[in-house]
N, C-alpha and C positions, 0 to 999 in steps of 0.2 A: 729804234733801229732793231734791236732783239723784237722785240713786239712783231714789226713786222715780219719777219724772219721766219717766226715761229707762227706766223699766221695762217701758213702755208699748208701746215698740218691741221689744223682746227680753229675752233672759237678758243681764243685765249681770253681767260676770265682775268689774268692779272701775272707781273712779273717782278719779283723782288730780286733786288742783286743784294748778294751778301760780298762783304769783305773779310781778309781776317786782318782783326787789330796788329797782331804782331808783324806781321810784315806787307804793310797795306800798297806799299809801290811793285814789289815784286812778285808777289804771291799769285795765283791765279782765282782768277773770279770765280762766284760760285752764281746762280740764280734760280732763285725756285718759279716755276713756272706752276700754275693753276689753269687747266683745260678743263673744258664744257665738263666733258665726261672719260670715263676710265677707258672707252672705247677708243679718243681721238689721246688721250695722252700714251695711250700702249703702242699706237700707231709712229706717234710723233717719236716716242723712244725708241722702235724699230727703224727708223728712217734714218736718224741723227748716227745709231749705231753701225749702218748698210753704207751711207752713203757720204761725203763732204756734206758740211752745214756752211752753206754758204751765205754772207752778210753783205751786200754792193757788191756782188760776184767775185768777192775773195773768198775762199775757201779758210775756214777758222779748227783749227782742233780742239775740240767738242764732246765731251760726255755725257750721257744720257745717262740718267736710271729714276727708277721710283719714288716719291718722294715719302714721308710716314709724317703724320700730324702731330710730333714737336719740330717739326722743324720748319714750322711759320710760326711768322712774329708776333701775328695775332694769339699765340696760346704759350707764352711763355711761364717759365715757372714760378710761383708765389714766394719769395724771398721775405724771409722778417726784416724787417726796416728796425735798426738797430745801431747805435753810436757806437762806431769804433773806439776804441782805447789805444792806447801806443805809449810805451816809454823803452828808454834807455836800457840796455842787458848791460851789466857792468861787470867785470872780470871776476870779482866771487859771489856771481849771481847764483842760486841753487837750479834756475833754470837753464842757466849759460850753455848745459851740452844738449839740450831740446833745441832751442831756438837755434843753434852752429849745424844742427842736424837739418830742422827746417832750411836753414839757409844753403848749405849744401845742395838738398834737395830741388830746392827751388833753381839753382843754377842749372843743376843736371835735366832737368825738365826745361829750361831754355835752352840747352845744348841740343838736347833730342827734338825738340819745338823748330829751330834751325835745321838740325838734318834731315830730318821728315820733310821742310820745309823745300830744302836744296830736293830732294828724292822726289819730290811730286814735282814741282818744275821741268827736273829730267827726264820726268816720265812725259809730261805735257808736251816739252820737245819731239821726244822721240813721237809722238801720237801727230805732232804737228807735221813732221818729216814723213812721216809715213803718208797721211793724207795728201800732201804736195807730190808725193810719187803718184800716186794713185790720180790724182789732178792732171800730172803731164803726161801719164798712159793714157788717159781718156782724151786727150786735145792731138795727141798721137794717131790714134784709133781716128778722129775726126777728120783731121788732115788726109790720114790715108784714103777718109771717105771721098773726102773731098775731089781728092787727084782722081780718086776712078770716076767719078760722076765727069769732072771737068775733060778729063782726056779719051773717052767713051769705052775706058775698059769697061764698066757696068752692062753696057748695052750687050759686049761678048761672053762676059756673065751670063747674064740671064739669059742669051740663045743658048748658052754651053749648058746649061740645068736647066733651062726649059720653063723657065720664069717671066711669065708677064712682067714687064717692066713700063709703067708710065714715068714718063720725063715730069710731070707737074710736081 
């Protein structure tokens, strides 16, 4: 469905959807997208940015930008493969106020992980709301087209300015 979507702007060589782990139901999708060339992917990022990205003619709020080569999954980073170890911190452990600090830490990074989390949503929102506006000004504009074609204001139009006017 993305495929075809994005087809519109170019050759698309390929489309990965990324998740994030931490909040995989709510989170907003990411997808990297691979076009022919730098030319039709600059284009495709102009368009998505100008205009609604529309997917079975719903209108989706959609960001575009650049993509930089680590972030496909073909080139990920070399990790040492190596046995964890784990045991017990025990109340007069000498390391007891390192690992209470890690752990600390670690919550505080899930706390910010979440609010970031909640803050990009909202923004998604608001980007989504904006675009629906912009969707019902344009079916506005069309309507109005509409009524002057159908009630022959057009035709008094274009004698009034002096415009050729074909009915086809």
């Amino acid at each position: 469905m993305i495929l075809t979507a994005l087809e519109q702007f170019g050759d698309v060589l390929s489309v990965d959807i990324l998740s994030n782990p931490l909040d995989e139901k709510f989170a907003p999708k990411r997808a990297i997208v691979e076009m022919k060339d730098q030319r039709q992917a600059s284009y495709a990022i102009k368009e998505i940015k100008e205009h609604p990205f529309m997917i079975r003619g719903v209108p989706r709020p959609v960001t575009a930008r650049p993509a930089y080569a680590s972030l496909f999954h073909d080139r990920p980073r070399k990790y040492r493969k190596s046995k964890i170890n784990f045991r017990w911190v025990e109340a007069d452990d000498p390391d007891r106020p390192l690992f209470m600090e890690l752990k600390r830490l670690a919550k505080r990074h899930a706390a910010e992980t979440v609010y970031l989390t909640q803050e990009l949503r909202k923004e998604e929102e608001k980007r989504a709301r904006e675009q629906e506006e912009k969707v019902k000004e344009n079916i506005k504009k069309l309507d109005e087209i509409s009524s002057c074609v159908k009630d022959n204001t057009i035709h008094r139009l274009s004698k009034y300015y002096g415009i050729k006017y074909d009915n086809d």
